[in-house]
BALOBA-1460 file (C-alpha; in Angstrom, 3 decimals):
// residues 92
<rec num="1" residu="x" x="141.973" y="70.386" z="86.260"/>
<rec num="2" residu="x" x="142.582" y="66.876" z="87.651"/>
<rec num="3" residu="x" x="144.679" y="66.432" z="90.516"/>
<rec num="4" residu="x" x="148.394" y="65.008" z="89.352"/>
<rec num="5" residu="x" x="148.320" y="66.440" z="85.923"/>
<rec num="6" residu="x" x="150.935" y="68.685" z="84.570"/>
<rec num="7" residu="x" x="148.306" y="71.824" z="85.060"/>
<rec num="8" residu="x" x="147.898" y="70.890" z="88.561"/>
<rec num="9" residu="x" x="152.180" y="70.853" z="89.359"/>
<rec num="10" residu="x" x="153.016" y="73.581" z="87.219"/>
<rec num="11" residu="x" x="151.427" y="76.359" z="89.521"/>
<rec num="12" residu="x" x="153.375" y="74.773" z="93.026"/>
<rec num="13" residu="x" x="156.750" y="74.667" z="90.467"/>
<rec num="14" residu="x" x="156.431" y="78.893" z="89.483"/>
<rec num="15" residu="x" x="155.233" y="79.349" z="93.084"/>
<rec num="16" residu="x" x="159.009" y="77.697" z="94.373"/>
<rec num="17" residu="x" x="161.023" y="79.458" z="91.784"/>
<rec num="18" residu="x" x="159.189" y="82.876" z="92.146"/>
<rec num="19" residu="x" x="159.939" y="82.985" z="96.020"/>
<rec num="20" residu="x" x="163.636" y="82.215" z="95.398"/>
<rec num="21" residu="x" x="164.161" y="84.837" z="92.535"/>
<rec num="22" residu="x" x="162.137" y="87.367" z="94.974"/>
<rec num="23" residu="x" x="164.377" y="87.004" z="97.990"/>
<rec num="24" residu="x" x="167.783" y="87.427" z="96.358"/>
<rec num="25" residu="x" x="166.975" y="90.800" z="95.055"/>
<rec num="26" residu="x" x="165.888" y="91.800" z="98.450"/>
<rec num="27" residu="x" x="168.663" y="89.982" z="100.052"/>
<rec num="28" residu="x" x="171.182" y="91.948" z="97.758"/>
<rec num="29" residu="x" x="169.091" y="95.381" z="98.477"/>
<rec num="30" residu="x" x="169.198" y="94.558" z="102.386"/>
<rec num="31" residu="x" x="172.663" y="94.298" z="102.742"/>
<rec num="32" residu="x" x="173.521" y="96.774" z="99.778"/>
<rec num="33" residu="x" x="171.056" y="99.675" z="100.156"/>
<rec num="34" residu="x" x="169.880" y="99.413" z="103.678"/>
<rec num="35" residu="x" x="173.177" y="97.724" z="104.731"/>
<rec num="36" residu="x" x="171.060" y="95.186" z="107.273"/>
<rec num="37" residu="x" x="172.838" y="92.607" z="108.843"/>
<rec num="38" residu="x" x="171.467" y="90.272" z="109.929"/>
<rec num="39" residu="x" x="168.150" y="89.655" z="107.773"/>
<rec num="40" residu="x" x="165.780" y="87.238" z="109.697"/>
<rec num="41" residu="x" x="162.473" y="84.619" z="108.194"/>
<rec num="42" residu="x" x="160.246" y="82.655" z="110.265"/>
<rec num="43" residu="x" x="158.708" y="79.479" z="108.766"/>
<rec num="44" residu="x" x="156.539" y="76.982" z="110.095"/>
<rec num="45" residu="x" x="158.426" y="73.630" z="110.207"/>
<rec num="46" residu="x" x="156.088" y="71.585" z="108.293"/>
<rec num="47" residu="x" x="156.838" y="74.128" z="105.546"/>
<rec num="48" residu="x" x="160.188" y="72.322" z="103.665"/>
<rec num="49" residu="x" x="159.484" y="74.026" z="100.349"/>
<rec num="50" residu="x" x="160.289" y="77.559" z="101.816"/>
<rec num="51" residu="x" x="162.773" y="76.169" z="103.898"/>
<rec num="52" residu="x" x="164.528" y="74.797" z="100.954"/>
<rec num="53" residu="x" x="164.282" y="78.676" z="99.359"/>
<rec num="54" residu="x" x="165.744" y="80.198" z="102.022"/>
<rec num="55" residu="x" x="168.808" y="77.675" z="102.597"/>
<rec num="56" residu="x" x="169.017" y="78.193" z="98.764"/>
<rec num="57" residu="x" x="169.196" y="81.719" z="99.517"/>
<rec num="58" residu="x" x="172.108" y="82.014" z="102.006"/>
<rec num="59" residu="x" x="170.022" y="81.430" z="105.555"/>
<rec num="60" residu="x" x="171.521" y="79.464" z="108.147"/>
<rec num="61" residu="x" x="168.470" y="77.802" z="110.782"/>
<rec num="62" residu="x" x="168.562" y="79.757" z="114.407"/>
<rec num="63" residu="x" x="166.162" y="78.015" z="116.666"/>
<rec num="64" residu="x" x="162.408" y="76.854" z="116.577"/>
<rec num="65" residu="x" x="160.136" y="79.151" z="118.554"/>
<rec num="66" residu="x" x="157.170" y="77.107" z="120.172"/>
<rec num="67" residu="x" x="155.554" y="80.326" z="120.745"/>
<rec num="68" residu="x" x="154.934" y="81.384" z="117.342"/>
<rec num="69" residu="x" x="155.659" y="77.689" z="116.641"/>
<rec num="70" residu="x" x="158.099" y="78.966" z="113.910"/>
<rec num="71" residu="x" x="161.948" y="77.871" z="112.871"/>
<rec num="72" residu="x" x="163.423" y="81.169" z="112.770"/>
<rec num="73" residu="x" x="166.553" y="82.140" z="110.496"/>
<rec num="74" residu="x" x="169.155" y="84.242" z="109.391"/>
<rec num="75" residu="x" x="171.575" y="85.224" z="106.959"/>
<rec num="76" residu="x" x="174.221" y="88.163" z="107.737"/>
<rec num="77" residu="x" x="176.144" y="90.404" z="104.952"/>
<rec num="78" residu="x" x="179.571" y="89.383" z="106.244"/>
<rec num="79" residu="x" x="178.694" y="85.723" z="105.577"/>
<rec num="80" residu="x" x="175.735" y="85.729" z="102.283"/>
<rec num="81" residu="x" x="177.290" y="83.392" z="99.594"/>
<rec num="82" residu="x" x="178.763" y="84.893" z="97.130"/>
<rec num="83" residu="x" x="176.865" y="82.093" z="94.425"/>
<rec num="84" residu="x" x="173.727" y="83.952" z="95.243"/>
<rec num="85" residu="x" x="174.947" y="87.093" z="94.035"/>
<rec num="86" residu="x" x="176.292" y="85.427" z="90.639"/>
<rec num="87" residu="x" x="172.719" y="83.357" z="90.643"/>
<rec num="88" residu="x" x="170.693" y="86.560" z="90.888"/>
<rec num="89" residu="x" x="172.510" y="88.158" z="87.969"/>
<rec num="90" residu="x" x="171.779" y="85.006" z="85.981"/>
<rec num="91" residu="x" x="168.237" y="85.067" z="86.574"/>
<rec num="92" residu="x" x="167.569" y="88.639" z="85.368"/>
């Protein structure tokens, strides 16, 4: 497979959009079935892509840990978008 081809950015593409259409479900079952609040991710900084997917998802940015050298997040029940509800029906 050579680097740049369509083989080579199709994998990275499904990789984004299965992440996004695996947290909504378990956003929806956190705050529906468990009835969390909040529900918290940790991502390194230099990592936009899942960054993007969780802002996509509802998740507001908290702080950067230099610890764990982390951003950390959260998104609560009484404030989840409603869009991502309607999105995750679309999807399945």
């Amino acid at each position: 497979m050579t680097p740049g081809s369509e083989h080579d950015q199709r994998p990275r593409q499904l990789g984004l959009w299965v992440r996004h259409e695996l947290v909504l479900p378990a956003l929806q079952h956190g705050f529906t079935e468990r009835l969390l609040s909040p529900i918290v991710a940790s991502v390194r900084p230099q990592n936009a892509p899942s960054a993007r997917v969780l802002a996509k998802c509802g998740f507001s940015r908290l702080r950067y840990d230099s610890l764990l050298t982390r951003d950390h997040h959260e998104v609560r029940r009484a404030t989840w978008p409603p869009g991502a509800t309607a999105h995750m029906e679309r999807a399945t």
